[in-house]
Backbone as CSV, one residue per row, in Angstrom:
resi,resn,N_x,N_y,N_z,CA_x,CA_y,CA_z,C_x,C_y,C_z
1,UNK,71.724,-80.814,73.836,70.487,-81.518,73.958,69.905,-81.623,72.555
2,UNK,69.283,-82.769,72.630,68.670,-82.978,70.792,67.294,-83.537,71.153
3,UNK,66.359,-82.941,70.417,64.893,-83.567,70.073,64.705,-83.699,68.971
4,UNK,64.183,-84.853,68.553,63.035,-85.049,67.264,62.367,-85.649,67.793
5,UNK,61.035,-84.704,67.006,59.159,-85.106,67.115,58.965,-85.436,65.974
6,UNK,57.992,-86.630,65.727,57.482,-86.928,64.887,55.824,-86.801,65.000
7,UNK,55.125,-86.533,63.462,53.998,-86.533,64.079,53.497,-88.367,63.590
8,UNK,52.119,-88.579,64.392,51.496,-90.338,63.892,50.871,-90.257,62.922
9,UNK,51.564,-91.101,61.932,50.885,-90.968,61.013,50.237,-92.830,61.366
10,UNK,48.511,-92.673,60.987,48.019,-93.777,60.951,46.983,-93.790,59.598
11,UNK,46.596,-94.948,59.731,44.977,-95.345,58.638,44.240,-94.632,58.965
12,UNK,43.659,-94.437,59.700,42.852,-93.404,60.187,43.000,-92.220,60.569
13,UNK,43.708,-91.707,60.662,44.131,-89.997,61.180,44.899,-89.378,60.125
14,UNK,46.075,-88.941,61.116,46.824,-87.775,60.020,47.862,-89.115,59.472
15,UNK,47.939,-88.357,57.721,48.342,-89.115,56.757,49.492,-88.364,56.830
16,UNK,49.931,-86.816,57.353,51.062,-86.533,57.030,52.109,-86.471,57.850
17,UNK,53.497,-87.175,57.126,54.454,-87.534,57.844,55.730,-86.261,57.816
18,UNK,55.556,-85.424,58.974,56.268,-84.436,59.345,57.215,-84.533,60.815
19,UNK,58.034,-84.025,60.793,58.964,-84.133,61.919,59.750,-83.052,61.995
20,UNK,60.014,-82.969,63.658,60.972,-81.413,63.217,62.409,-82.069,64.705
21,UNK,63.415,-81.556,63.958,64.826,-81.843,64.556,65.254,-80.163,65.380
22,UNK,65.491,-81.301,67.069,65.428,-79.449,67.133,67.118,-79.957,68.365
23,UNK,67.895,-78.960,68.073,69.209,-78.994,68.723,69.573,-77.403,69.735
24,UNK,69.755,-77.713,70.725,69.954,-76.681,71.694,71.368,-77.076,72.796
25,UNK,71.984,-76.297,73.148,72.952,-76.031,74.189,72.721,-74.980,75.214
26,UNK,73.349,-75.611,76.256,72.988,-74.686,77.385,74.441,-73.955,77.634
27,UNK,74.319,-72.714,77.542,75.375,-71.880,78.764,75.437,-70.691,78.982
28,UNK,75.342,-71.012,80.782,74.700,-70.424,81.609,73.626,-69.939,82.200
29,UNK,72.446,-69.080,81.488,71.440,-69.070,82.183,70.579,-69.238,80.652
30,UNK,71.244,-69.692,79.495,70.957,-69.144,78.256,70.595,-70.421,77.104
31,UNK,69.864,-70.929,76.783,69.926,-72.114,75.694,69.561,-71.690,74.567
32,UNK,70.336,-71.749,73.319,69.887,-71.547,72.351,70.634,-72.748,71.572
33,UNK,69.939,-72.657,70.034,70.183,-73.477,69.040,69.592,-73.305,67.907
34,UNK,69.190,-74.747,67.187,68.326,-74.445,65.644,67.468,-75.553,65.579
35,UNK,66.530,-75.414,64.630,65.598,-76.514,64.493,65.191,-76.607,62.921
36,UNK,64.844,-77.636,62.838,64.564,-78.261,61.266,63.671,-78.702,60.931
37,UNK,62.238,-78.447,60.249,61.329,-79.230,59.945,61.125,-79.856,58.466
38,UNK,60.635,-81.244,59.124,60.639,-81.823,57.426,59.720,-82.337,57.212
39,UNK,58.741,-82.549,55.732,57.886,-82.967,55.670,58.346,-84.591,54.666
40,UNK,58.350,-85.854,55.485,58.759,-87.261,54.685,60.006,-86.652,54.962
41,UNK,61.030,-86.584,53.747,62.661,-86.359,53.236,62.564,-84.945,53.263
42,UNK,61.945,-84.386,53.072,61.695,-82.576,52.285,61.866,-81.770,53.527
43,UNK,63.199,-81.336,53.894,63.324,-79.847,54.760,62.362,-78.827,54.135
44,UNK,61.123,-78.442,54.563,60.296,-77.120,54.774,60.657,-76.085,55.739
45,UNK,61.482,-76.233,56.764,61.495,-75.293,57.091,62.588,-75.406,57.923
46,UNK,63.477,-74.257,58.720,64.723,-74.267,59.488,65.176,-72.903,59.845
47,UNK,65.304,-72.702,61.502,65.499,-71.571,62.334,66.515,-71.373,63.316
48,UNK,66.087,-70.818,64.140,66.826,-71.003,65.543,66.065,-70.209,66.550
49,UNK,66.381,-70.921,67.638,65.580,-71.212,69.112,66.504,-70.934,70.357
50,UNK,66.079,-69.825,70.998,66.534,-68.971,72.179,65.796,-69.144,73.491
51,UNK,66.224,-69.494,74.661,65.162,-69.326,75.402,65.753,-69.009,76.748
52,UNK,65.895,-68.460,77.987,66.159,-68.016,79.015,65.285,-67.625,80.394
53,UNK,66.086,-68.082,81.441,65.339,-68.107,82.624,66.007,-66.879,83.735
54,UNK,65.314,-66.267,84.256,66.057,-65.385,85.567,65.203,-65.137,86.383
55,UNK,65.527,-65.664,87.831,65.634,-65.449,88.893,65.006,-64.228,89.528
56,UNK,63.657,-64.186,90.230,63.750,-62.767,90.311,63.446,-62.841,92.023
């Protein structure tokens, strides 16, 4: 699974153009992956992202 968010940049609001790339796989009860934020061209920042569900 793949997301990128961008934020709006308009005339009036936010001027800054940031976005973050975020990539995850699922298997089994388990998704993890990594994510990338950039500000314009400029990687600021880059991790990874875990997340899990169980049944109770």
């Amino acid at each position: 699974m793949s997301l990128d968010a961008w934020t709006i940049v308009s005339e009036y609001g936010n001027k800054i153009d940031k976005r973050i790339e975020i990539n995850l796989v699922k298997v089994d009860r388990v998704i993890s992956g990594s994510y990338e934020m950039y500000s314009g061209d400029e990687l600021i920042g880059k991790g990874n992202a875990t997340a899990s569900r169980f049944a109770s």
